[in-house]
Structures are given as structure tokens and as C-alpha cells.
MARTORMAR-499232 format. One record per residue: x, y, z of N, C-alpha, C in turn. Coordinates in nm, 2 decimals, always signed. Layout:
N
n.X = X; n.Y = Y; n.Z = Z; ca.X = X; ca.Y = Y; ca.Z = Z; c.X = X; c.Y = Y; c.Z = Z
...
//
This chain:
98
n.X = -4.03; n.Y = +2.57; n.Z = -1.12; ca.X = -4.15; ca.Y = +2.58; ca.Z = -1.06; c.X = -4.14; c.Y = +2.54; c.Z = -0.91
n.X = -4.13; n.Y = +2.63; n.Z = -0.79; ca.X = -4.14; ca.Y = +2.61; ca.Z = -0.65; c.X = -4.24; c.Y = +2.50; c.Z = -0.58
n.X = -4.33; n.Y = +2.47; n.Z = -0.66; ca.X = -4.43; ca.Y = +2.40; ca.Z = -0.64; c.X = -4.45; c.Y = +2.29; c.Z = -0.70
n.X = -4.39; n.Y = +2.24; n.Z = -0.84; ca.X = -4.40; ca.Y = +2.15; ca.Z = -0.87; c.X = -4.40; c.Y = +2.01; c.Z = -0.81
n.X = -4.27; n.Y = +1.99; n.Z = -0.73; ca.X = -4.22; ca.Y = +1.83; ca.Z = -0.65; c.X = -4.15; c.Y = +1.78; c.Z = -0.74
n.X = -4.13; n.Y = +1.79; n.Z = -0.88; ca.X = -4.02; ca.Y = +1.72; ca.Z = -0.95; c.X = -3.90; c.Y = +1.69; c.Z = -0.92
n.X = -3.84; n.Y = +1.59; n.Z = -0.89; ca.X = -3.71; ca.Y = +1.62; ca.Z = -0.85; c.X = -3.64; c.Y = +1.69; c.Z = -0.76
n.X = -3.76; n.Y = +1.76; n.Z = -0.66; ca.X = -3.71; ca.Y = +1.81; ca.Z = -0.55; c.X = -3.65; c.Y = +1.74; c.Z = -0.39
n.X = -3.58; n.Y = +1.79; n.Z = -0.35; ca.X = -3.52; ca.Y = +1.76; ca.Z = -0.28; c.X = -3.56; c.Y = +1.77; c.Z = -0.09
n.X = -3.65; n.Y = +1.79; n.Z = -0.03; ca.X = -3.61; ca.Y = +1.89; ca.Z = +0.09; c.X = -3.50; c.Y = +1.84; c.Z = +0.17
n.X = -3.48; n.Y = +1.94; n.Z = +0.25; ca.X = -3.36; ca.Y = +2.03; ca.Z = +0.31; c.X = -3.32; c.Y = +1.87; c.Z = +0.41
n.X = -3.46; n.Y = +1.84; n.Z = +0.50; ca.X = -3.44; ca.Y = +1.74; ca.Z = +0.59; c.X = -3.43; c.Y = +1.61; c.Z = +0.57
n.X = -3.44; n.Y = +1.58; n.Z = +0.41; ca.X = -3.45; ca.Y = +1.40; ca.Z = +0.32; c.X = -3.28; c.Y = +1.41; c.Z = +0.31
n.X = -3.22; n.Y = +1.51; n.Z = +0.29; ca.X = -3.07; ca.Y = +1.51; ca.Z = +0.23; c.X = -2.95; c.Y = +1.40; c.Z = +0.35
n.X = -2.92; n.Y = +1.29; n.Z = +0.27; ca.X = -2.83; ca.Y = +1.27; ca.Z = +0.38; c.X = -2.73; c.Y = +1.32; c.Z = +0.35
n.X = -2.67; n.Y = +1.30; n.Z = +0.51; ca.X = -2.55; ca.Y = +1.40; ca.Z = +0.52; c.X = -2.40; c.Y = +1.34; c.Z = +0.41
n.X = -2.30; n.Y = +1.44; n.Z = +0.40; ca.X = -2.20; ca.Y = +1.37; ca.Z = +0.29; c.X = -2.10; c.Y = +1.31; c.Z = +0.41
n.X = -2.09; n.Y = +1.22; n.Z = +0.32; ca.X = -1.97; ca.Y = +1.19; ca.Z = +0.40; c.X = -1.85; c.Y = +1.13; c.Z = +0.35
n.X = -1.72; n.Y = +1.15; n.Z = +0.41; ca.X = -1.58; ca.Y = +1.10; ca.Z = +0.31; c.X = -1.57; c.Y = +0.98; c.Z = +0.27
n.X = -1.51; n.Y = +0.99; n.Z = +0.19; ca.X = -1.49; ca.Y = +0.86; ca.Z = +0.12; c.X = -1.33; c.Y = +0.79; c.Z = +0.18
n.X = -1.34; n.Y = +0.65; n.Z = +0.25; ca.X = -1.21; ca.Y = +0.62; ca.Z = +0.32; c.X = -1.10; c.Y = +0.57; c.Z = +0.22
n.X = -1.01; n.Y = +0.63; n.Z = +0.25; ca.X = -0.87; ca.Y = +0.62; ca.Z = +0.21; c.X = -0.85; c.Y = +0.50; c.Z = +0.16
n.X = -0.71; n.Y = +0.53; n.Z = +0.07; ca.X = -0.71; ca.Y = +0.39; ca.Z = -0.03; c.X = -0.63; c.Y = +0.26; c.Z = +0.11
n.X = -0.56; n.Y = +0.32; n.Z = +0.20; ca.X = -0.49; ca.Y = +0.24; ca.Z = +0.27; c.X = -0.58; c.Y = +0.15; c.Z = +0.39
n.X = -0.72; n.Y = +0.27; n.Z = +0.39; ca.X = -0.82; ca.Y = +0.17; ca.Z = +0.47; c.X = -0.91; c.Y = +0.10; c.Z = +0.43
n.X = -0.91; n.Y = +0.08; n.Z = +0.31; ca.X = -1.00; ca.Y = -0.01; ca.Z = +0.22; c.X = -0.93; c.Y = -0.16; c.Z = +0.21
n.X = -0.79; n.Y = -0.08; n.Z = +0.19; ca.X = -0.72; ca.Y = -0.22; ca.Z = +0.20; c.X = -0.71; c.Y = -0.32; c.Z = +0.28
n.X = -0.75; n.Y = -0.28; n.Z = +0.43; ca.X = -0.73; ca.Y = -0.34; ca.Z = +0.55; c.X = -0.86; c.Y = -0.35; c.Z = +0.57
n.X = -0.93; n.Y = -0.27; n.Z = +0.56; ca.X = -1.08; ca.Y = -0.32; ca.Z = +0.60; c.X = -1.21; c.Y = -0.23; c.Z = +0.55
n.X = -1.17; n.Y = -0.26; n.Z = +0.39; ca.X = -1.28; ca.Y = -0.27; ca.Z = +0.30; c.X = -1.38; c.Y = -0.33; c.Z = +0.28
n.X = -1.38; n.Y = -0.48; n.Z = +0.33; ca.X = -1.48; ca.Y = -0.58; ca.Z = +0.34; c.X = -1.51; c.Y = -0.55; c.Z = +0.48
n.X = -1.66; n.Y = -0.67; n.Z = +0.52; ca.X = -1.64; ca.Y = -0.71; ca.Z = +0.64; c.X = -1.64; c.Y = -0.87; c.Z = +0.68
n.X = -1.51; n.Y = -0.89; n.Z = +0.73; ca.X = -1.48; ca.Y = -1.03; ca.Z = +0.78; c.X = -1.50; c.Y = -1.15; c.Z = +0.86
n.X = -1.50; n.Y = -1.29; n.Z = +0.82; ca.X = -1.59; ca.Y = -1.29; ca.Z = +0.94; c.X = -1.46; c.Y = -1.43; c.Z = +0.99
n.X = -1.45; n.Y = -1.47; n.Z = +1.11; ca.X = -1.39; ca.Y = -1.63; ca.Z = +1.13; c.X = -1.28; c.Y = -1.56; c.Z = +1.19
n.X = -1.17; n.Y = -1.63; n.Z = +1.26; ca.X = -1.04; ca.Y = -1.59; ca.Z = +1.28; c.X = -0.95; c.Y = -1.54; c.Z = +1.19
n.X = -0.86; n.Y = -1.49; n.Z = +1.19; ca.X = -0.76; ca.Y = -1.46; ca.Z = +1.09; c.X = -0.66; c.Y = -1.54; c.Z = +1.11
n.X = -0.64; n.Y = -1.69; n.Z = +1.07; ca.X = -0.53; ca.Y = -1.77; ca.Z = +1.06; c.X = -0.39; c.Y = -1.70; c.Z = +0.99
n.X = -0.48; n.Y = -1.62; n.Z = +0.84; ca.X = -0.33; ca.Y = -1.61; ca.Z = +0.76; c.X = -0.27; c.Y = -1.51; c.Z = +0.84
n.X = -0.28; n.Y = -1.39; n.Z = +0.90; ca.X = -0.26; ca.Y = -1.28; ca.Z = +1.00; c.X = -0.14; c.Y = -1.36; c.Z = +1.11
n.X = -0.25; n.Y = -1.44; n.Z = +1.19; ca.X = -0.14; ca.Y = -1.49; ca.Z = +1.26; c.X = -0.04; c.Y = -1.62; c.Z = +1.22
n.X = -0.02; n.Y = -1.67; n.Z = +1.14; ca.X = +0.05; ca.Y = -1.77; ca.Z = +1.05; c.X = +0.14; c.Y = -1.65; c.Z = +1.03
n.X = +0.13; n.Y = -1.59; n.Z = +0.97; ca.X = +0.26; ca.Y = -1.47; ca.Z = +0.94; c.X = +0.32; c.Y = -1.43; c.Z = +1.03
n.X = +0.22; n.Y = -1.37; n.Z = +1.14; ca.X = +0.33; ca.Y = -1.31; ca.Z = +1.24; c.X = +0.40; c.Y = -1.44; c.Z = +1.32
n.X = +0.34; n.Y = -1.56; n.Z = +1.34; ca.X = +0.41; ca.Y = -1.67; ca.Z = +1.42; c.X = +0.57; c.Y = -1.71; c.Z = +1.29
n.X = +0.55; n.Y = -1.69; n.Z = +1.13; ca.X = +0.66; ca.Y = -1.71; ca.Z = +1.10; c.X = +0.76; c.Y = -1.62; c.Z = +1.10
n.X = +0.70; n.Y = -1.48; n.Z = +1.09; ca.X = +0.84; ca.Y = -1.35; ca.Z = +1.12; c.X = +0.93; c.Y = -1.38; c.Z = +1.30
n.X = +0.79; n.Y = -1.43; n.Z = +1.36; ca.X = +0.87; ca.Y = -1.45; ca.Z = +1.49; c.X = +0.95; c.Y = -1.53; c.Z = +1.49
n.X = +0.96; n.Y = -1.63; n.Z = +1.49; ca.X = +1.01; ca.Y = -1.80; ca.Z = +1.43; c.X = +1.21; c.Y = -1.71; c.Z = +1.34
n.X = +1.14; n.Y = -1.63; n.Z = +1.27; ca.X = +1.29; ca.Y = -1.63; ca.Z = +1.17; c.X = +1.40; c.Y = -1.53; c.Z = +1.28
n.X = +1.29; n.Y = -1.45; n.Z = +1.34; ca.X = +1.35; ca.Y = -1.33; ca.Z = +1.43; c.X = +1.46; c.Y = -1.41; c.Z = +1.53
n.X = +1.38; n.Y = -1.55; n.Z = +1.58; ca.X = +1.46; ca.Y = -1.59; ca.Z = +1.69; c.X = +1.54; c.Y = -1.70; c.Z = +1.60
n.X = +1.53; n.Y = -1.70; n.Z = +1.51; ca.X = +1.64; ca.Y = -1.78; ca.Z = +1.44; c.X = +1.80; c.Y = -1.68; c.Z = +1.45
n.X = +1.79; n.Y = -1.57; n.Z = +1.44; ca.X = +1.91; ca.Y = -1.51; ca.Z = +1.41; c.X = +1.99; c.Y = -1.53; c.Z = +1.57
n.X = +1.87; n.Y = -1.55; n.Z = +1.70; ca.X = +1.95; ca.Y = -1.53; ca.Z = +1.81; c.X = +2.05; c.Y = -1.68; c.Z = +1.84
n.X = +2.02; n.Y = -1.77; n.Z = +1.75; ca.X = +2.10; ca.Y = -1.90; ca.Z = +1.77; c.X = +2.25; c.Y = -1.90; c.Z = +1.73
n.X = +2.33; n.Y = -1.99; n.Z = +1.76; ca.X = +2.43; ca.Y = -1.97; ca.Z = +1.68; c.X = +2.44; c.Y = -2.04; c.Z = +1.48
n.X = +2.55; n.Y = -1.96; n.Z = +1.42; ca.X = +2.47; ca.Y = -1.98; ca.Z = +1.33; c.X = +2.35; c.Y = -1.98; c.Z = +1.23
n.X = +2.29; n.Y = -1.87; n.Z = +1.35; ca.X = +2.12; ca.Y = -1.85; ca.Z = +1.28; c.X = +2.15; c.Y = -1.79; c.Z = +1.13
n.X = +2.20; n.Y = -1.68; n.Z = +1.12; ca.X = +2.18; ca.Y = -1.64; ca.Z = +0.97; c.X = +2.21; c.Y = -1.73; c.Z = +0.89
n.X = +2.27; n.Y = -1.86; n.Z = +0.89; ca.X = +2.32; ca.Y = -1.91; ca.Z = +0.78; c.X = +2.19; c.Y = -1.99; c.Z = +0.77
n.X = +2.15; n.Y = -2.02; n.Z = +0.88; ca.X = +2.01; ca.Y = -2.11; ca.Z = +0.89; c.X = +1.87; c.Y = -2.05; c.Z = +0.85
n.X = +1.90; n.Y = -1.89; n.Z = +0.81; ca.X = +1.77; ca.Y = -1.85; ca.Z = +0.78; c.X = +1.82; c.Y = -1.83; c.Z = +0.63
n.X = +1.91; n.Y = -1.85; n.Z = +0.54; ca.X = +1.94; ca.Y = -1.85; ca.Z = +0.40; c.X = +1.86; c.Y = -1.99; c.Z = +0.41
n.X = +1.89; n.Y = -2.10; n.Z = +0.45; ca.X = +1.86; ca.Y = -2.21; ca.Z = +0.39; c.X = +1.68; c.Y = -2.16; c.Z = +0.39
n.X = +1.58; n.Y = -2.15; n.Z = +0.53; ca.X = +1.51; ca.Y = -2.14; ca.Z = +0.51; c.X = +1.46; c.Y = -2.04; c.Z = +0.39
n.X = +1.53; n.Y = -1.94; n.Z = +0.38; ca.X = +1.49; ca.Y = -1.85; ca.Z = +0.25; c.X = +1.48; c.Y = -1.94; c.Z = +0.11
n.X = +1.55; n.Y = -2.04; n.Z = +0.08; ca.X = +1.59; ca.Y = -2.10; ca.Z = -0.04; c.X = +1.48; c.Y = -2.24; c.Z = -0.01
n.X = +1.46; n.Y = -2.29; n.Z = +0.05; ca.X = +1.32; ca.Y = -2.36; ca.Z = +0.11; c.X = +1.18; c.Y = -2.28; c.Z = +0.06
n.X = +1.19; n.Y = -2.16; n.Z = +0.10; ca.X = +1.04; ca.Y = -2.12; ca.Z = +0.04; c.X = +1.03; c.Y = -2.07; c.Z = -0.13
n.X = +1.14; n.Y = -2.02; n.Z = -0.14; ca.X = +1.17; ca.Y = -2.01; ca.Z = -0.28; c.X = +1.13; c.Y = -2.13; c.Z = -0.34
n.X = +1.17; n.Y = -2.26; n.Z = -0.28; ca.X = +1.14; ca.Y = -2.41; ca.Z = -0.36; c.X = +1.03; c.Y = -2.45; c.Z = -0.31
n.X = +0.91; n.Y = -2.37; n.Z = -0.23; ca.X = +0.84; ca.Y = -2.41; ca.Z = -0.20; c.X = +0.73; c.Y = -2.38; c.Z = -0.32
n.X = +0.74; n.Y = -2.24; n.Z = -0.33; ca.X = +0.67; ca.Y = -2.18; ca.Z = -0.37; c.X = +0.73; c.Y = -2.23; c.Z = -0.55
n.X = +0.80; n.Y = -2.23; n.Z = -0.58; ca.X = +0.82; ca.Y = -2.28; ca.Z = -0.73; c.X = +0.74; c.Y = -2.42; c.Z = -0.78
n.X = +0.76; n.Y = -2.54; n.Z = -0.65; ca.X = +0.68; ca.Y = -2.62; ca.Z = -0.64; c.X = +0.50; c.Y = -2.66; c.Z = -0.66
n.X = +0.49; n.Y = -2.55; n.Z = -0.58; ca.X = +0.33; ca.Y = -2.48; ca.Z = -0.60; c.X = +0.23; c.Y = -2.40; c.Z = -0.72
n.X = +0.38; n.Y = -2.36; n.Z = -0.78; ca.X = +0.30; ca.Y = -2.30; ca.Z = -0.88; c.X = +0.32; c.Y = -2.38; c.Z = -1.02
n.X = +0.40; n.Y = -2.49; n.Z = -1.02; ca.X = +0.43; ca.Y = -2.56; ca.Z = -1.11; c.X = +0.33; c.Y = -2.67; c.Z = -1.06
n.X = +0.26; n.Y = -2.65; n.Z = -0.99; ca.X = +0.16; ca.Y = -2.82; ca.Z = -0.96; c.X = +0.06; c.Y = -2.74; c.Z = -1.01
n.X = +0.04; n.Y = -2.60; n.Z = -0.95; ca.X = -0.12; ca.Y = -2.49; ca.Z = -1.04; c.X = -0.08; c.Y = -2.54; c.Z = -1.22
n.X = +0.02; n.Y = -2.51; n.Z = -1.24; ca.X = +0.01; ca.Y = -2.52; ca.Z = -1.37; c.X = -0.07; c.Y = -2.62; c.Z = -1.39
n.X = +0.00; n.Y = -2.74; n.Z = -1.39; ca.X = -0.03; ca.Y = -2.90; ca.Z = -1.41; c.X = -0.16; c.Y = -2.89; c.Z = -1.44
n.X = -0.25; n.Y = -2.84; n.Z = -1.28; ca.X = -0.37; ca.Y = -2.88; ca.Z = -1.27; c.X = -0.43; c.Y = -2.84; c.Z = -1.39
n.X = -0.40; n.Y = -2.66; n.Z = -1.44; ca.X = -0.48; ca.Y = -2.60; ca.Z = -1.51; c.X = -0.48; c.Y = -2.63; c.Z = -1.63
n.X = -0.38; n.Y = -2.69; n.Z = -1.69; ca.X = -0.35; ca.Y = -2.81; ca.Z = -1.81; c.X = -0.47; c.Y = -2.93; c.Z = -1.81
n.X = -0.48; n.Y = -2.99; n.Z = -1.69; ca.X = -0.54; ca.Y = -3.10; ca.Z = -1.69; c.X = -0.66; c.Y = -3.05; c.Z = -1.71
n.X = -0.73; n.Y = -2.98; n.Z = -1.63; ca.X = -0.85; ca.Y = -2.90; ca.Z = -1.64; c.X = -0.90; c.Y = -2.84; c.Z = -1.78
n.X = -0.83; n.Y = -2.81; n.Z = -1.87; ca.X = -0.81; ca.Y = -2.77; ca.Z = -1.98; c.X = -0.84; c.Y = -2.88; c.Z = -2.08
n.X = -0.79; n.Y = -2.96; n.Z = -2.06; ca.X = -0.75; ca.Y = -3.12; ca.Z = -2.13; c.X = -0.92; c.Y = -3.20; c.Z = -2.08
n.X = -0.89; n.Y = -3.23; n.Z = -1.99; ca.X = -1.03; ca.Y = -3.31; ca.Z = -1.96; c.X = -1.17; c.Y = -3.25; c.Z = -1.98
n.X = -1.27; n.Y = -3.29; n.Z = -2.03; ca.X = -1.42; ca.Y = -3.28; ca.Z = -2.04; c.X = -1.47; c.Y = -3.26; c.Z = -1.91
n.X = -1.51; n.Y = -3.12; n.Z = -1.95; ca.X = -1.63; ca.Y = -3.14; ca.Z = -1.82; c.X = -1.74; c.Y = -3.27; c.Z = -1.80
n.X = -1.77; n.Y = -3.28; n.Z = -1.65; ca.X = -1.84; ca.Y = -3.41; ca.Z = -1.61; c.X = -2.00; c.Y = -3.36; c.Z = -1.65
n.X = -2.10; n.Y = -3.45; n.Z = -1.72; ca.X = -2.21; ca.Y = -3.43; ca.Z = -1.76; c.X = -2.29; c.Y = -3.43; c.Z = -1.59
n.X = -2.41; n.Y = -3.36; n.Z = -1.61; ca.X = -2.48; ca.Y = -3.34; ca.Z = -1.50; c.X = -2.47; c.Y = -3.26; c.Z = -1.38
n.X = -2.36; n.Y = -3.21; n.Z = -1.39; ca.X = -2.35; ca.Y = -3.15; ca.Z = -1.27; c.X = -2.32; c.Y = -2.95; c.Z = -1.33
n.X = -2.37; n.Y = -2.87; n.Z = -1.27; ca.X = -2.37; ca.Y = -2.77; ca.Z = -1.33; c.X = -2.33; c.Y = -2.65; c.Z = -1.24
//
């Protein structure tokens, strides 16, 4: 029925279609962010940092050690999450607070 209004649509209510952005720009800026990007630049100040490590003498042997430092850094870190989540686990929640 032309006349009904059911479910009808007109021509000038329709918004327009538009694409859907790609999986690689969602990644990057699927949210919207707000504050500085510390970890952004933390990373690039440490690629730089390793880059001029190689111009020293000696540098590559100096950037194995650093490589084996984060390795032990990072094993350290995730063995202290464990811990925590054990403890957390183990202990009673505190009354009153919710």
C-alpha cells in the first residue's frame, strides 16, 4: 500500500552508506584517544637507543646482553602476575567495599 507509512522509508531520511574501515585502521585508530602516547614514544626512544647501540664498539655483543635482560625482565613480571593472582585467589574479599 503506497499510502500506508508503514515502514516506509523516504528517499531524503536515507542516510547515505558508507564503508566500513579496514581491519588495519581499526587497529590504529578504532577508538578515540585521549592524553599523550607515552607507550608510542617509550618504544620508539627504545628502538632508537638499540639502533645506536650497534654504532659503538662492541655494540652487538651489548645488545645480546640487552636482549637477555628483557627476556629476564619480562619472565620476572609475569611470574610476580602469577603470584599476585594466586594471592588474590587465596585471600577473601574485604567486607564493605563493593
Amino acid at each position: 500500500m503506497p499510502g500506508s507509512g508503514a515502514g516506509e522509508v523516504r528517499s531524503d531520511q536515507r542516510r547515505p552508506v558508507r564503508r566500513r574501515p579496514g581491519r588495519l585502521w581499526l587497529f590504529f585508530w578504532g577508538k578515540k584517544r585521549r592524553g599523550f602516547p607515552g607507550l608510542l614514544v617509550g618504544l620508539l626512544v627504545v628502538a632508537l637507543g638499540l639502533a645506536l647501540l650497534f654504532r659503538l664498539p662492541g655494540g652487538p655483543q651489548l645488545s645480546r646482553y640487552a636482549g637477555l635482560l628483557t627476556i629476564a625482565v619480562l619472565i620476572i613480571l609475569i611470574l610476580t602476575s602469577l603470584v599476585l593472582v594466586v594471592v588474590a585467589a587465596i585471600r577473601p574479599p574485604r567486607r564493605g567495599r563493593r
